[in-house]
C-alpha positions in Angstrom: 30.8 8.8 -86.4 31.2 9.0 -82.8 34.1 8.1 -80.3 33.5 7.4 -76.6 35.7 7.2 -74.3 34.4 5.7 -70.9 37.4 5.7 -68.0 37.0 4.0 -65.1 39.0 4.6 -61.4 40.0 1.3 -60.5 38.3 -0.6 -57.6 38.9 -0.5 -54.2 43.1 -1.3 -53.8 45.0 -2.4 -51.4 47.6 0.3 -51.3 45.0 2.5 -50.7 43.5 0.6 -47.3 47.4 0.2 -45.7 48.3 3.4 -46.8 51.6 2.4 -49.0 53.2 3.6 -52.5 51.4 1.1 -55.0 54.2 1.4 -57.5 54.8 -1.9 -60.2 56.1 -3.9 -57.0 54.3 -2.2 -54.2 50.4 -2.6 -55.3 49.6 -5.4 -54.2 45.9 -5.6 -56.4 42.6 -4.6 -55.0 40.5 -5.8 -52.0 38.2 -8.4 -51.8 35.3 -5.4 -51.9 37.5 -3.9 -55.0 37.3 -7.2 -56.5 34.0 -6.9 -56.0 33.7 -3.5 -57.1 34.7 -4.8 -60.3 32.1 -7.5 -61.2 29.6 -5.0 -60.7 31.3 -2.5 -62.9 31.5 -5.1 -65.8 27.9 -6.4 -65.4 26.9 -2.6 -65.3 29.1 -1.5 -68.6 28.0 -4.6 -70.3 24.3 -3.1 -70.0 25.6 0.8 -70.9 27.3 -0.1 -73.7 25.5 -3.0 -75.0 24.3 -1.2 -78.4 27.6 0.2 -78.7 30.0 -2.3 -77.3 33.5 -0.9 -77.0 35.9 -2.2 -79.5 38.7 -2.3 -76.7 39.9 -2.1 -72.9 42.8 -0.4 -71.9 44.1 -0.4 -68.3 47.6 0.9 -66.4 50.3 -1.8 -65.9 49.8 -1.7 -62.4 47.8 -4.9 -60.6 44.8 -3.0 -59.2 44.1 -1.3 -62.4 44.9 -4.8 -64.1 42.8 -6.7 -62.0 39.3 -3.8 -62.9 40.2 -4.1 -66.4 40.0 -8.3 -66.4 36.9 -9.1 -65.6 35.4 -6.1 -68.1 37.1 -7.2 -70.7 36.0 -10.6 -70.0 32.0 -9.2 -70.8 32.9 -8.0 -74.0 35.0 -11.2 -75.0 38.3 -9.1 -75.9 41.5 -9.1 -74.2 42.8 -5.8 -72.1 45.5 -4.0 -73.2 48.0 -2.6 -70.7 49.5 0.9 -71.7 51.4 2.3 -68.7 50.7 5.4 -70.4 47.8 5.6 -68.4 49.4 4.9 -65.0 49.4 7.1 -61.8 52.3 9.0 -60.7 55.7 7.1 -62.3 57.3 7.5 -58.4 61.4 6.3 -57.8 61.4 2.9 -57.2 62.9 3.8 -53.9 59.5 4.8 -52.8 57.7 1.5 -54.0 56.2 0.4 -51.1 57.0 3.1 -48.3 54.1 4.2 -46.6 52.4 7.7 -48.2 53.0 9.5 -45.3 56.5 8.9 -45.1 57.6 9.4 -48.9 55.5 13.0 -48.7 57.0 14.0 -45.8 60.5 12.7 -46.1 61.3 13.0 -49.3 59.6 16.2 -50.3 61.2 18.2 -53.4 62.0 22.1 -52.2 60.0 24.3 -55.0 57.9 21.5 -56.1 55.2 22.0 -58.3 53.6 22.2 -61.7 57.2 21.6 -63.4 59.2 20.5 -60.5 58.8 17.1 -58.7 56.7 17.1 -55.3 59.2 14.9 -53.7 63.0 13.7 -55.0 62.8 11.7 -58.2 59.3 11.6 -59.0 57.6 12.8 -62.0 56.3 16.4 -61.9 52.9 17.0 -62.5 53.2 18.4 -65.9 55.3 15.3 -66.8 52.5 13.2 -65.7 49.5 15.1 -67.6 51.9 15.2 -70.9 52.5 11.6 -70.8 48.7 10.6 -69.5 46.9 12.9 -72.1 49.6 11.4 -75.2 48.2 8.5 -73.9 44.9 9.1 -74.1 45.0 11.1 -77.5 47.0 8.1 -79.2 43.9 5.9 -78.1 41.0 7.9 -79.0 42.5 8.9 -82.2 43.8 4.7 -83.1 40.1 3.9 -81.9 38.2 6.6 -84.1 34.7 6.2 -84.3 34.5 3.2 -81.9 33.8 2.6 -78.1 36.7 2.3 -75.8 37.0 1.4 -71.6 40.3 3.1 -70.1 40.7 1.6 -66.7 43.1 3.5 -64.5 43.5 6.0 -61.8 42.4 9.4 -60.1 45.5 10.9 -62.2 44.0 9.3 -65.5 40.7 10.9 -65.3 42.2 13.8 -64.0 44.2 14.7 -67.7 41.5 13.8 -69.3 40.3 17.1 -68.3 43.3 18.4 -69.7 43.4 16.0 -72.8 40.1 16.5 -74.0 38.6 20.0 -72.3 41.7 21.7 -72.8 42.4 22.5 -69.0 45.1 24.6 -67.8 47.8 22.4 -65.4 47.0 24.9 -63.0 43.2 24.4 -62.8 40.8 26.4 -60.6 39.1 23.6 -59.6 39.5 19.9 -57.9 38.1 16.4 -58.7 37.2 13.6 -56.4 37.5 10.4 -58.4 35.8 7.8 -56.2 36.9 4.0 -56.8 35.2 2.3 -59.2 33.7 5.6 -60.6 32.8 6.0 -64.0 33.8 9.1 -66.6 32.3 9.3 -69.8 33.6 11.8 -73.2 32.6 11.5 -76.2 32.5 13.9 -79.7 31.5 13.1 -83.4 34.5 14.9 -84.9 37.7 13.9 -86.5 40.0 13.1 -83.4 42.8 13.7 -85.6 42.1 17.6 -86.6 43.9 20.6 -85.8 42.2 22.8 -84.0 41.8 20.6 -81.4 38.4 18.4 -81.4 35.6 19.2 -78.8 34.5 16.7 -76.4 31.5 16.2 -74.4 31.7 15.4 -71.0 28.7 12.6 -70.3 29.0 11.9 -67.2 32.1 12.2 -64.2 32.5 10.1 -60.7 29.2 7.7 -61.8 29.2 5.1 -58.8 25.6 3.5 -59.5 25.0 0.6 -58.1 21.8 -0.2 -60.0 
């Protein structure tokens, strides 16, 4: 019995090309080249997984992870299922909107860090992996045995090195999660157990084209 779990880094955004907080009001979807982006992402998972088609796709509540997440599901003839579990940074809605530069720099939180905020009212980073890698757990362990597509952001693949490899918050190492990238886990034990199950890592930051 095996579980995979294949994430995906939304497409090309358009928070991300004018430089703005893409919170719930803020994001305004992806670019015509994300759009793009995410054709070729479900033609190309349609082929990967077409012996082992994935019994559901989740995405973040936010549109550009929304708008990835439609037309994959649409290959596989099931509906997506938006968890905001597996959002990005939950950031004050006075932020939704501002421009990056100026909610870093403005609002920046004195001592922030793993377990403080970065800046005034937003999530800590521990916060997020917690809440990302619950996320993530309650999925793999509800799906058991099947094939599932998690569509969301850098910060979702990012705890999933936490969730699954059993990372430290403080990790010795970076990731660079392209757009429209492609993560792959998967393990043939009991998702459920305690100890923890071990995962495999299949593949990280896969940007094919072909």
């Amino acid at each position: 019995m095996r579980t995979r779990l294949v994430f995906v880094r939304h497409g090309e955004s358009v928070h991300q090309i004018t430089g703005i907080v893409g919170g719930p009001h803020g994001c305004r979807g992806l670019t015509e080249l994300g759009r793009d982006q995410a054709r070729h992402l479900a033609r190309r998972l349609a082929s990967d997984c077409a012996a082992d088609p994935p019994v559901a796709v989740y995405s973040s509540v936010l549109r550009r992870a929304v708008e990835t997440a439609q037309p994959i599901a649409a290959a596989f003839g099931v509906r997506p299922v938006a968890d905001c579990g597996l959002c990005t940074w939950h950031t004050p809605p006075y932020a939704d909107g501002m421009p990056t530069t100026r909610f870093r720099a403005d609002h920046a939180a004195e001592g922030g860090g793993l377990f403080r905020p970065f800046q005034n009212g937003n999530e800590s980073w521990a916060e997020l992996v917690v809440r990302v890698s619950r996320a993530i757990t309650e999925i793999a362990h509800r799906h058991q045995g099947g094939t599932v597509i998690l569509v969301g952001h850098t910060e979702t693949v990012e705890s999933a090195f936490h969730a699954l490899a059993a990372q430290p918050l403080h990790r010795a190492f970076d990731l660079d999660v392209a757009p429209a990238s492609i993560t792959e886990w998967t393990t043939g034990e009991d998702t459920a157990r305690w100890p923890p199950v071990r995962w495999t890592l299949r593949r990280f930051g896969d940007t094919a084209r072909s």
